[in-house]
C-alpha positions in Angstrom: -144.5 64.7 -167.1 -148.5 64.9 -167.2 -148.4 65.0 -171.2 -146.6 61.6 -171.3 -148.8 60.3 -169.0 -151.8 61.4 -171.3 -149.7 59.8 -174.0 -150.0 56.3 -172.2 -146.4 56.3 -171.0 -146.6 57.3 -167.1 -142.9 56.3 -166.8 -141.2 59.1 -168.9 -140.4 61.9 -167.8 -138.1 65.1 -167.8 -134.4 63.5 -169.5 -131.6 63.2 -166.5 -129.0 62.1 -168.6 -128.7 65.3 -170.5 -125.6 66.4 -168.8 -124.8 70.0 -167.6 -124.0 73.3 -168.8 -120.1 72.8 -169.6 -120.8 68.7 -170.9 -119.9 68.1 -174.1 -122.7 66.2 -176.4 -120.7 63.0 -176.5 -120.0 62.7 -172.8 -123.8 62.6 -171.9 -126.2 59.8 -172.1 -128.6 61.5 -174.1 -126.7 63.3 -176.9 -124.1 60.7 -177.6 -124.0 58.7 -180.6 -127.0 56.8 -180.7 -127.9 58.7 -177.5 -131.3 58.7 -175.5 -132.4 61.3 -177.8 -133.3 58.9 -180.6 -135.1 56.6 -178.7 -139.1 56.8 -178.6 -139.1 58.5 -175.3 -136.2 60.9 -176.3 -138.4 61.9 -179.9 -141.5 62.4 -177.8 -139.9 64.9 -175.3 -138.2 66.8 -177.7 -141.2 66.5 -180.0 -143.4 68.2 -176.8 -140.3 70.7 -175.4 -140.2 71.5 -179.6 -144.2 72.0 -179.9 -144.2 74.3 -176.7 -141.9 76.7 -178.5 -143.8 76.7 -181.2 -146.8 76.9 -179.4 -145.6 80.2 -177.8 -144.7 81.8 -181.3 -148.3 81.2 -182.3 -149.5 83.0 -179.1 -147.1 86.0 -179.9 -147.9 86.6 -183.6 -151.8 86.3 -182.8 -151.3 89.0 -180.2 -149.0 91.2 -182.7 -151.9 90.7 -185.7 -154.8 91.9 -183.2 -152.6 94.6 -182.0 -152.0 95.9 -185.9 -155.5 94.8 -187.1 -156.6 98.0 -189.4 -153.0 99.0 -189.5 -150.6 98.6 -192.7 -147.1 97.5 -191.1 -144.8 94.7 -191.7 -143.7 92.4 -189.0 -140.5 91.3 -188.9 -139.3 88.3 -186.2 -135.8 87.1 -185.3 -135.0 83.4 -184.7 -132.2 82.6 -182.6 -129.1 81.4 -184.6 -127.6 78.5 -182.2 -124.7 77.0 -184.3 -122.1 75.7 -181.4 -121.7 71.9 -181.5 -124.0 72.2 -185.0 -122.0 69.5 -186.7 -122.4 66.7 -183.9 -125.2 64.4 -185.3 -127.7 65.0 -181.8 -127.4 69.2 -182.7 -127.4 69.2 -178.6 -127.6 73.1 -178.5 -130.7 73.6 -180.5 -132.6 70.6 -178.9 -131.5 72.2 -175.7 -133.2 75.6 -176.9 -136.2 74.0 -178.5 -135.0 73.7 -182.1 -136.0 70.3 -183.0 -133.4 70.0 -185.9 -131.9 66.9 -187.0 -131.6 65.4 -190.4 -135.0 63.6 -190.5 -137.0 66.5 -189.0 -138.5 69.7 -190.8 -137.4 73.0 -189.8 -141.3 73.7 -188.3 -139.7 76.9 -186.3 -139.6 78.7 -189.5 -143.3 77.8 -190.7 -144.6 80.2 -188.4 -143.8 83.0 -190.9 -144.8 81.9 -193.8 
């Protein structure tokens, strides 16, 4: 991962201990109960995957405020509800989309509309 790299950690890179589609949290390396995911490498790659998605709602709102610059509308936005394994402590689903949601995290998904 060239970001990591920048970061000073060349050895990190994409997770392979995720598991696959049909996995459940607990029976992969990285989402299990004190899982991969809370290491330092695990919080920087979600921290980048999470920034990427919000980096991409910042390029689509820019683009939707030129388009309507002059123009009295209100935009509206829909953010993906992901609730399936929602009470397992790694919330595997919404780290898996992007959602970077765990009890010591803010919800910075939804600051892009305020």
């Amino acid at each position: 991962m060239v970001a990591a790299i920048g970061a000073g950690h060349p050895k990190w890179n994409l997770p392979n201990n995720a598991g696959e589609y049909n996995n459940t949290p607990a029976s992969t390396e990285f989402f299990r109960p004190n899982g991969t995911y809370l290491t330092e490498e695990g919080k920087y790659f979600l921290t980048s995957y999470s920034n990427k998605l919000l980096s991409h709602g910042d390029q689509i709102l820019d683009e939707a405020n030129k388009a309507f610059l002059g123009f009295k509308v209100k935009l509206a936005a829909k953010v993906s509800g992901i609730h399936w394994c929602y009470k397992d402590d790694s919330h595997a689903a919404e780290l898996t989309s992007g959602f970077y949601n765990l009890k010591d995290r803010d919800r910075s998904i939804f600051k892009l509309f305020m």
